[in-house]
C-alpha positions in Angstrom: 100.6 27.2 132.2 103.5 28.9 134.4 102.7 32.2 135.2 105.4 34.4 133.0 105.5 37.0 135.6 106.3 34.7 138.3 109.3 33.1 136.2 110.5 36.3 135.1 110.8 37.7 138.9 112.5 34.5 140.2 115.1 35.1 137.3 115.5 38.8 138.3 116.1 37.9 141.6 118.9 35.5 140.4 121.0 37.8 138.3 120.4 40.3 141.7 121.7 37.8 144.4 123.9 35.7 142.1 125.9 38.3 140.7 125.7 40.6 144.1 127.7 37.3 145.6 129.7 37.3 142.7 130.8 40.6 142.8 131.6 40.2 146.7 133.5 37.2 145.5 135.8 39.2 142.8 136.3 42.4 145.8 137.3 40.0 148.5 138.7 36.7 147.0 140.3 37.9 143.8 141.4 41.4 145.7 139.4 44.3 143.1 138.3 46.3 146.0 135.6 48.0 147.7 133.7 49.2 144.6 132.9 45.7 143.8 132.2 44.5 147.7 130.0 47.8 147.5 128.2 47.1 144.2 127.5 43.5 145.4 126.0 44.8 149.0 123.6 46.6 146.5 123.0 44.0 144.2 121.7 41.6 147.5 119.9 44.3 148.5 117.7 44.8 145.1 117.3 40.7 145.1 115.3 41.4 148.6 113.4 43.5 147.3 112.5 41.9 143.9 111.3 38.6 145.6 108.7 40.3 147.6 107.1 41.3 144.0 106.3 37.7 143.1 102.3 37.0 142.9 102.1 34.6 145.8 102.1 36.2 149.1 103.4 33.0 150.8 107.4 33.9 151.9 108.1 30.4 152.7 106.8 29.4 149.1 108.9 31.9 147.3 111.9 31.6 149.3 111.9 27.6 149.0 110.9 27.5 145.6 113.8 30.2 144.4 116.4 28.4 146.4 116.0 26.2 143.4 116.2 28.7 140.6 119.5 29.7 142.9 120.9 26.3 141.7 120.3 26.1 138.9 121.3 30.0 138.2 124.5 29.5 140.3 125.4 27.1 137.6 125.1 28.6 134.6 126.4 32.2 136.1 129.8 29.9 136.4 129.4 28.7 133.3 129.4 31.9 131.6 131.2 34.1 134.0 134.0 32.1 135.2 134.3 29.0 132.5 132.9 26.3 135.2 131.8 23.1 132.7 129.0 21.3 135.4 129.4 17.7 135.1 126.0 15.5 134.7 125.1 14.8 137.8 125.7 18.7 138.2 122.9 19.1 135.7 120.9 16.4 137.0 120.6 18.2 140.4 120.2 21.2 139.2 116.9 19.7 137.1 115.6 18.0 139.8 115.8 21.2 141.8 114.0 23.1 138.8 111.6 20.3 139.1 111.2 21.3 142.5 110.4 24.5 142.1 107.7 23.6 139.4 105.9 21.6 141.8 106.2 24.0 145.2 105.2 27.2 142.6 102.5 26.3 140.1 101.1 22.6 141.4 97.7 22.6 140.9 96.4 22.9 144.4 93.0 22.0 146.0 90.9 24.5 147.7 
């Protein structure tokens, strides 16, 4: 069973560092100013800071296994946030990396 609190985290931590580099993004790229830079400084910070909540203490764990919810997440935020359509092998990757992250986080392990 995947631990609901775990899953929930890594998606936190998505929307926080996701949309903090989205909101760089908009302030630098498409030219709406320091507010958003400023707002998306924040939202990296609170993404630091919600990955050191997940249950497993290990940082290289966490940090590997969420660089695939990242892929995934940086996907669909285009989707819905800037009208990207992935193509399959987009999707594909992005499985395999949710895959990924299924095996690093929640593998049975031995002792």
């Amino acid at each position: 069973m995947l631990p609901v609190k775990s899953v929930l985290l890594f998606i936190l931590a998505a929307l926080f560092e996701i949309g903090g580099a989205w909101l760089v993004w908009q302030g630098v790229r498409e030219h709406r100013g320091l507010l958003w830079v400023g707002a998306g400084v924040i939202a990296l910070g609170l993404y630091g800071f919600v990955a050191t909540l997940q249950p497993n203490a290990d940082f290289g764990r966490i940090l590997a296994a969420y660089g695939g919810v990242f892929v995934a997440g940086s996907l669909a935020w285009g989707m819905v946030m800037d009208g990207y359509r992935p193509d399959r092998l987009d999707i594909v990757g992005a499985l395999i990396c949710l895959v990924g992250v299924a095996v690093i986080m929640y593998a049975p392990r031995g002792a």
